[in-house]
N, C-alpha and C positions, 0 to 999 in steps of 0.2 A: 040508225044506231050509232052509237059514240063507241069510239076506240078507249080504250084506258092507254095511259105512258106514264113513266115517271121522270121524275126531277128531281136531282141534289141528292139523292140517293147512290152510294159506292160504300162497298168494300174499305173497311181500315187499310187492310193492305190493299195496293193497288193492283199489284202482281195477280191477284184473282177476281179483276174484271170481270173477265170472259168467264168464268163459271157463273160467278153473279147475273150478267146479262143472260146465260141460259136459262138460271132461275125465272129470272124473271119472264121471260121469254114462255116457258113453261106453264106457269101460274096464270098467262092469260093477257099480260101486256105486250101493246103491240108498236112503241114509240119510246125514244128517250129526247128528252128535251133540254138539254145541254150540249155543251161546245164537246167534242169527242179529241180536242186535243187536251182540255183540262180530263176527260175520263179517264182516257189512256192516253195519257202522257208520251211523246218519246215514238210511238209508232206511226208509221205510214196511213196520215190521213184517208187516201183513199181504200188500203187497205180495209183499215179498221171500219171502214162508213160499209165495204162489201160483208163484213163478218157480220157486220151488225145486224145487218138486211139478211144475213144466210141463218142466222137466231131466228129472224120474224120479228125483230124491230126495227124499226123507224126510226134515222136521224133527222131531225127537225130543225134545226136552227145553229147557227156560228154566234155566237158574242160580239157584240160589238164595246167599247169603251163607253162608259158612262159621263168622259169628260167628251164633249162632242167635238168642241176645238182639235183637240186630239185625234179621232177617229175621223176625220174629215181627211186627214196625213195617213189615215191608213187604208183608206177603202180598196185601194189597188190588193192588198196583202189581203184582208179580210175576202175580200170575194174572190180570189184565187183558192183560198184554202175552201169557200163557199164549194166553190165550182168541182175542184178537186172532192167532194163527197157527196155530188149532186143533190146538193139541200141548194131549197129556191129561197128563205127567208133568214135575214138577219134581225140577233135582239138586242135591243140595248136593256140591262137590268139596274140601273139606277140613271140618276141626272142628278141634278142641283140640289130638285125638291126634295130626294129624299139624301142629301148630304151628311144626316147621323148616322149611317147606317155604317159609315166610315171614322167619323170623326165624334160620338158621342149625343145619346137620347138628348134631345129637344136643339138641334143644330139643325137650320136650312139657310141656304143662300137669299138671296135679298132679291127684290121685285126683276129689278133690272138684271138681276143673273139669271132667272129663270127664263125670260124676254128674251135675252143673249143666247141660252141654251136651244129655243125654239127660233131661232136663225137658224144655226147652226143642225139644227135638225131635219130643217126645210130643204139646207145644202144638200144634208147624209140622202133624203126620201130621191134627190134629185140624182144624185151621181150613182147609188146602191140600183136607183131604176135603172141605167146606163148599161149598167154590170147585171138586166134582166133579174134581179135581186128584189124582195121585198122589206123594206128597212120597219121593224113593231116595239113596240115600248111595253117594258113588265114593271106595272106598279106595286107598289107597295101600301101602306096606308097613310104616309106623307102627303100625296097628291089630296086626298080627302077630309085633309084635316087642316092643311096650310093653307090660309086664307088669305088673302093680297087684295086689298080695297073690296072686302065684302066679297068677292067671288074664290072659289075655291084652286086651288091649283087645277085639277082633274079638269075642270073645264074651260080654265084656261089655256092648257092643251090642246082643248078641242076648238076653240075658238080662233086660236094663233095657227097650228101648225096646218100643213096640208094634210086632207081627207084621205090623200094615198097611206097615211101612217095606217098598220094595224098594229091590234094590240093582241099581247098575248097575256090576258089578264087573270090575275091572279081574286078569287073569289073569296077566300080567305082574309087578304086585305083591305078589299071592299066594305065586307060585313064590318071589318076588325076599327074601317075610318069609317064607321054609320051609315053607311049606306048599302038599299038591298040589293043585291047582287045579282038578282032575276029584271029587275028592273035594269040597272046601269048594262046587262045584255042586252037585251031593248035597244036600249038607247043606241049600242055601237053595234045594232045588226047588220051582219055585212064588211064588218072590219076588226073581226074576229080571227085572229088565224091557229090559236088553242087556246086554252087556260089551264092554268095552275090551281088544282081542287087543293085547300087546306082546308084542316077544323079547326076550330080553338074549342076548350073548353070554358078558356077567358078572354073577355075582347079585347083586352084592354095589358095584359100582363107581357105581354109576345112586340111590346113598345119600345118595350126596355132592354131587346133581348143582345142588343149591341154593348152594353156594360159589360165591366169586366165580372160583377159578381156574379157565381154561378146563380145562386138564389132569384135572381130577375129571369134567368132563362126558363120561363116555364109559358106555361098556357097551350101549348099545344098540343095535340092529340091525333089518335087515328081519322080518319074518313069516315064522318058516319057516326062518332062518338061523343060530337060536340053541338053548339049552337046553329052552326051555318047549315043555310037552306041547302044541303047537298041534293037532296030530291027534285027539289025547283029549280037548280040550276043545271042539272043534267037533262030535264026537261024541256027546257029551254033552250039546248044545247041541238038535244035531237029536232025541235022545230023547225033550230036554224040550219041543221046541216053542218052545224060546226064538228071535225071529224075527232078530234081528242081532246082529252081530257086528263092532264096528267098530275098524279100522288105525288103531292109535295108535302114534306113535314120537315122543319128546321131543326127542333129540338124532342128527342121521345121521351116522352112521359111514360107508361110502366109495359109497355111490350118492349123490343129489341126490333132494327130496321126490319127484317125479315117478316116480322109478325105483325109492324104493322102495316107494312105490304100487302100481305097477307089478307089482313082485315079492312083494309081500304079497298082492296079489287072488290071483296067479297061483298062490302055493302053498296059500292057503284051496280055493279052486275045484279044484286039485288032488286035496283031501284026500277028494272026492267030498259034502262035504255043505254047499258052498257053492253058490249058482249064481249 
């Protein structure tokens, strides 16, 4: 059976965290997959990693920088604050490929930066292992859509960097860059370390959602409400042993965070292979 956890989900204010985490906590989640120095700001890492754990979740993963040059200069720092909250896995949440997500829809960096980035990643897998650490990459739908001499980013990745890389993959932007998400599990059995469950209602609208106009921020939805094989990929999940499975939603469409929390656990657990 698959854990649920969530991602990108807080409180406006931030001051009421810890009610939130009980919430959630309550309703049946059992993981958060974010950096807990961005959660809760300001507090005692190892503190807060112990509270978390005293709710019944799970801290999963530290953030790594997305410019890799960068986070090479920081490993020392990142896996002390790792260590300091006994989480074993670092994630990087962007690179080159998916460079719009910073800088404006249809921006990526150019062959030889993304080459340059998988150097540089090969370093992170090497030093992050030193510091007993697991270094994973969370994609987006750039890697499946950016194409460099006929092959796609996503497997370009696979081809360049070292096998030690896991991914913490996001299934929502699999579907979102054309490809099926039960399958591309397949593919990376065994170097899974969670994923990020999204829906869309659209696949294609959630492209744009880095514009400044409000009107492009759309296409998303609850768990269970939309397009994506959420059945087939929880299935999938439980085959492999992969242990969670964490609600992510970027922008809400006509519930409130709460509700659609709410509505995502309820159609995972659903599915029979969540609990």
């Amino acid at each position: 059976m698959v854990k649920a956890g969530i991602v990108g989900f807080l409180p406006e204010d931030k001051s009421d965290v810890w009610e939130f985490f009980k919430w959630c906590a309550d309703l049946g989640y059992k993981a958060i997959d974010m950096d807990l120095s961005y959660a809760a700001p300001g507090e005692d890492l190892t503190e807060s990693a112990s509270r978390l754990r005293n709710l019944g979740l799970e801290p999963l993963t530290m953030g790594c920088p997305g410019d890799f040059e960068l986070a090479v200069g920081r490993v020392a720092e990142i896996a002390k604050k790792a260590h300091a909250q006994g989480i074993k896995r670092v994630t990087a949440y962007s690179s080159s490929i998916s460079k719009s997500i910073h800088e404006g829809y249809g921006v990526h960096r150019t062959y030889d930066e993304m080459m340059r980035d998988f150097e540089y990643m090969n370093r992170l897998i090497e030093l992050f292992d030193e510091e007993g650490l697991t270094f994973c990459y969370h994609n987006h739908y750039h890697e499946f859509i950016t194409v460099y001499h006929g092959v796609n980013a996503f497997d370009r990745m696979l081809y360049n960097v070292d096998s030690r890389l896991k991914f913490d993959l996001d299934v929502g932007w699999v579907t979102s860059g054309g490809y099926d998400p039960v399958e591309v599990l397949k593919r990376l059995e065994g170097r899974i370390a969670c994923i990020h469950v999204k829906d869309f209602y659209d696949l294609q609208k959630p492209w744009k959602m880095v514009e400044k106009d409000p009107s492009s921020k759309e296409g998303f939805t609850a768990v269970g409400t939309g397009v994506v094989n959420i059945p087939g990929v929880l299935k999938e999940l439980d085959r492999q042993s992969v242990e969670y499975a964490c609600v992510e939603q970027d922008i809400m469409r006509n519930l409130n965070p709460r509700e659609a929390l709410t509505m995502s656990y309820l159609a995972m657990k659903e599915s029979g292979y969540v609990w």
